[in-house]
N, C-alpha and C positions, 0 to 999 in steps of 0.2 A: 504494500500500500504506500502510495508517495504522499508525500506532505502530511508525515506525523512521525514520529519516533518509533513509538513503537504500541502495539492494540492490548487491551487488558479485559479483563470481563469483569464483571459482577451482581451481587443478587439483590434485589431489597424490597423489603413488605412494603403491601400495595399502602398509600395514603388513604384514609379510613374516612370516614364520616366526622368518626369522634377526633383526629387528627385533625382536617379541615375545620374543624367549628374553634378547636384550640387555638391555631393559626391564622385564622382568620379574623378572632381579637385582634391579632399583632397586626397582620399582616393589611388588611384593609385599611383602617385609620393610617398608615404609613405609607398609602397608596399603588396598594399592588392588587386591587380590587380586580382586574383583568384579568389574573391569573385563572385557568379553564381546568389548568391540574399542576402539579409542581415536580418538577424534576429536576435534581442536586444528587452531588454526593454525601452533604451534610448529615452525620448520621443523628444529628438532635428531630432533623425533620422527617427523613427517609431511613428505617432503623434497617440495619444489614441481616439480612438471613444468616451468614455466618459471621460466627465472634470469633477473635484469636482465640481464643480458649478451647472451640470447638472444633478447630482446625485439629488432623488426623498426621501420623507419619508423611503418609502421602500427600496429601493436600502441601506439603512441604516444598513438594519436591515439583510440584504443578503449578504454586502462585507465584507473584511476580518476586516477592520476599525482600521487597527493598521498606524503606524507612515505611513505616503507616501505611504500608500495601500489601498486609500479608492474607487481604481477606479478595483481592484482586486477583485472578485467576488468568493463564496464559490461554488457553483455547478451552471455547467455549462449552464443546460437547464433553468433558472431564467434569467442570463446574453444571451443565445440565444433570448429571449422570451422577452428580454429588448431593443433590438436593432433590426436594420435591417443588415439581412446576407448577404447581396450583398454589394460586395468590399470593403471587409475587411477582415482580419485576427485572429483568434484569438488561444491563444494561453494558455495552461496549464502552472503552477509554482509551483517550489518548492525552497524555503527558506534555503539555508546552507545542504543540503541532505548528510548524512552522509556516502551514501555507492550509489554507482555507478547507475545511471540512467537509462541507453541506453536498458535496458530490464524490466522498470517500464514502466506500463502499466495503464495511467490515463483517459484511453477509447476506443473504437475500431477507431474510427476518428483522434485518433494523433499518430503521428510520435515523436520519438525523433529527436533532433537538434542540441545541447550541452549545453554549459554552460557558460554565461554570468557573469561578472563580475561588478556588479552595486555600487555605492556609495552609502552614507548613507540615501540618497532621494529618491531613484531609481530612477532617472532623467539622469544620464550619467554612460556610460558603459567607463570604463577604457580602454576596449579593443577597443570599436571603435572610442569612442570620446574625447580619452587621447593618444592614445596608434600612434607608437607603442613608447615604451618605454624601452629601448633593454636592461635595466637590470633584467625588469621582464620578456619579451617576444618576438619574435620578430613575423610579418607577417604569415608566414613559418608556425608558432604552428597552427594555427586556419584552421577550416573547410571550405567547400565551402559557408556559411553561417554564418561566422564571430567571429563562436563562439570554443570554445574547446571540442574539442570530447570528454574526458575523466576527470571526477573527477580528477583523480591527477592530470593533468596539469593545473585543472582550481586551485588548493587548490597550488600548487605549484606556480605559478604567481600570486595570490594572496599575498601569502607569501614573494615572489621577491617584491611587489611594498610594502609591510608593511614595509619592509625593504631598499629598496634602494630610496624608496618616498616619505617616511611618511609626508611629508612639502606638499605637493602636496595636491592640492583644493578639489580633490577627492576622497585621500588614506584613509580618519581615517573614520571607520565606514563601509568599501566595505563589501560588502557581494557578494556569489556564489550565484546567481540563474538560477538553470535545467530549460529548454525550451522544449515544445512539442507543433508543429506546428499542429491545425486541420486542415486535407483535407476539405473543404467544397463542394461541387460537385457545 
């Protein structure tokens, strides 16, 4: 695949009724009233199907196993084949992708989504669970699923928050990561 580093998978329970009504406190009065469904890696909002804890020998030797990625998985039919597919999501990554996503193609079952803006944990998304943050972004910029449609504007508000936030719990260390949602039937 050109223009991305390199593809990672992973799983995450679906966003609930009772999720949405919790987030939707937050999330509306702070202007993300548009949002149609929410897609992040953030696991305050999207909790992961698997914990490092529940990670296996195997499962070792199959995930990406770098910093805060050890629940990210290299190919996708190992992590199907590891879990149950009923109600949940899972969802392809790409790491800092250097050149525009939305026509990179990491299967016939995914969709592109955008582009999430994660901390150096990948534990919270700036965008949804900082944000908004109106000298890097506001509401307005993001898709009907939370995220940025486009490379440069996710590389551009990034850029806004190095800079206008750097003191901030979650700026030093954010990274861009491309999102591609699998249809699951």
């Amino acid at each position: 695949m050109s223009g991305v580093y390199s593809m990672g998978h992973m799983a995450v329970l679906p966003f609930t009724d009772v999720d949405r009504s919790i987030w939707n406190r937050w999330l509306n009065p702070n202007g993300f009233e548009h949002l149609d469904k929410i897609v992040t890696l953030d696991s305050d909002i999207r909790k992961r199907v698997l914990d490092v804890d529940d990670l296996t020998a195997e499962d070792w030797h199959q995930n990406l196993n770098g910093d805060f990625e050890q629940t990210f998985f290299w190919h996708l039919d190992y992590l199907l084949a590891r879990i149950s597919t009923q109600h949940i999501e899972v969802f392809a990554l790409a790491y800092e992708p250097y050149s525009e996503c939305a026509d990179v193609n990491p299967g016939p079952r995914f969709s592109f989504a955008g582009y999430d803006i994660m901390d150096r944990d990948i534990s919270t998304s700036l965008v949804l669970n900082c944000g908004p943050l109106p000298e890097a972004f506001i509401p307005s910029d993001l898709n009907s699923v939370g995220l940025f449609q486009t490379l440069s504007a996710a590389t551009t508000a990034k850029g806004k928050f190095l800079l206008h936030y750097q003191n901030h719990d979650h700026v030093p260390g954010c990274g861009i990561w491309a999102i591609w949602t699998m249809n699951i039937p």
